[in-house]
C-alpha positions as CSV (number, residue, x, y, z in Angstrom):
1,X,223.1,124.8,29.0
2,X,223.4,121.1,28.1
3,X,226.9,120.3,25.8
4,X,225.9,119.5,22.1
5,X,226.9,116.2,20.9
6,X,229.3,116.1,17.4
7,X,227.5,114.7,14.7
8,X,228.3,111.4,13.6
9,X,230.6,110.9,10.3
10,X,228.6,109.9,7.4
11,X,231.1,108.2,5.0
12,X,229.7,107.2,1.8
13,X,229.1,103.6,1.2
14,X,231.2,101.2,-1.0
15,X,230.1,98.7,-2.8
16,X,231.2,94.8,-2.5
17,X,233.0,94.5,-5.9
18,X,232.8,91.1,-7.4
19,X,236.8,89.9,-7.5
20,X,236.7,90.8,-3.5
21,X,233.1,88.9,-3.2
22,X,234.6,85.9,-5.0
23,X,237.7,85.9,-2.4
24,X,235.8,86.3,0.5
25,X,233.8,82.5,-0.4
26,X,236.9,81.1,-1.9
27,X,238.6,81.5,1.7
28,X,236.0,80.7,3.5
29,X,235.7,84.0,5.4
30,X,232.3,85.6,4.9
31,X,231.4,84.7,8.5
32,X,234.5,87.0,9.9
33,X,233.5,89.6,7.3
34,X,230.6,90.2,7.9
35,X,231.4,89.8,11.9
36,X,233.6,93.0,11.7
37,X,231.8,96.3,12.4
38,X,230.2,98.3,9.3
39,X,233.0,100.7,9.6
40,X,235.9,98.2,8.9
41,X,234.2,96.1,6.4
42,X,233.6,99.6,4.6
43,X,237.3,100.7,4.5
44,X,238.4,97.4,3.8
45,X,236.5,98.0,0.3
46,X,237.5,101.7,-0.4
47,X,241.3,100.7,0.2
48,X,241.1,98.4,-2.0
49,X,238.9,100.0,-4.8
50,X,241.2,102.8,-4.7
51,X,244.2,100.7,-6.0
52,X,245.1,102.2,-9.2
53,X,247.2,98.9,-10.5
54,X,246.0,96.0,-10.6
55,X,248.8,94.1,-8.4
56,X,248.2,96.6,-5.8
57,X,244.4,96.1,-5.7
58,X,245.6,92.4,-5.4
59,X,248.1,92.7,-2.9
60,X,245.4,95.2,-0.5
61,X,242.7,92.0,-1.1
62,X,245.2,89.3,0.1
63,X,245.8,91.6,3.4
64,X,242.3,92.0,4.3
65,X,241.8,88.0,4.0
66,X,245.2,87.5,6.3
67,X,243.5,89.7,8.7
68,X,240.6,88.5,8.7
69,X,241.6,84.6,8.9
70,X,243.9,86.2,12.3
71,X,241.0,87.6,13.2
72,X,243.1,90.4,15.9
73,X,244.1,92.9,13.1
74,X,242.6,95.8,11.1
75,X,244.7,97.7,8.5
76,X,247.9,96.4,10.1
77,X,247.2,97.4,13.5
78,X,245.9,95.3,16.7
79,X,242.3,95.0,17.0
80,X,240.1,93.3,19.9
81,X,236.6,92.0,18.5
82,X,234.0,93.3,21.0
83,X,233.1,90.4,23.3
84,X,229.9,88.6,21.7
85,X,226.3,88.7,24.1
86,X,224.2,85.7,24.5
């Protein structure tokens, strides 16, 4: 009897709102956004469409482009891009 295999998490999708679009090109940082896997860039957006108040929702957006500008953190802690092929 072979082991099953968990199935995968399905987490639903969140959509790119416009204010964190409009960040993203101001700071020049589609490139790294869109170079961090599906699962990051998705949290990224439900932490900060969660925010209830407004200066929280900023303060969550203004993290995400410090990390990403670092590039070697996700959410506060350390993170190691995968090494890039070819």
């Amino acid at each position: 009897m072979t082991p099953r295999k968990a199935p995968a998490l399905r987490r639903p999708r969140n959509a790119m709102p416009v204010d964190v679009r409009r960040a993203l090109l101001a700071a020049g940082l589609v490139t790294e956004y869109r170079r961090r896997p599906p699962y990051q860039r998705n949290d990224y957006l439900g932490w900060i469409g969660r925010a209830k108040r407004p200066a929280t929702r900023q303060k969550r957006r203004q993290q995400m482009l410090e990390e990403l500008s670092r590039g070697h953190s996700y959410m506060k802690m350390s993170y190691r891009p995968a090494a890039r092929r070819g």
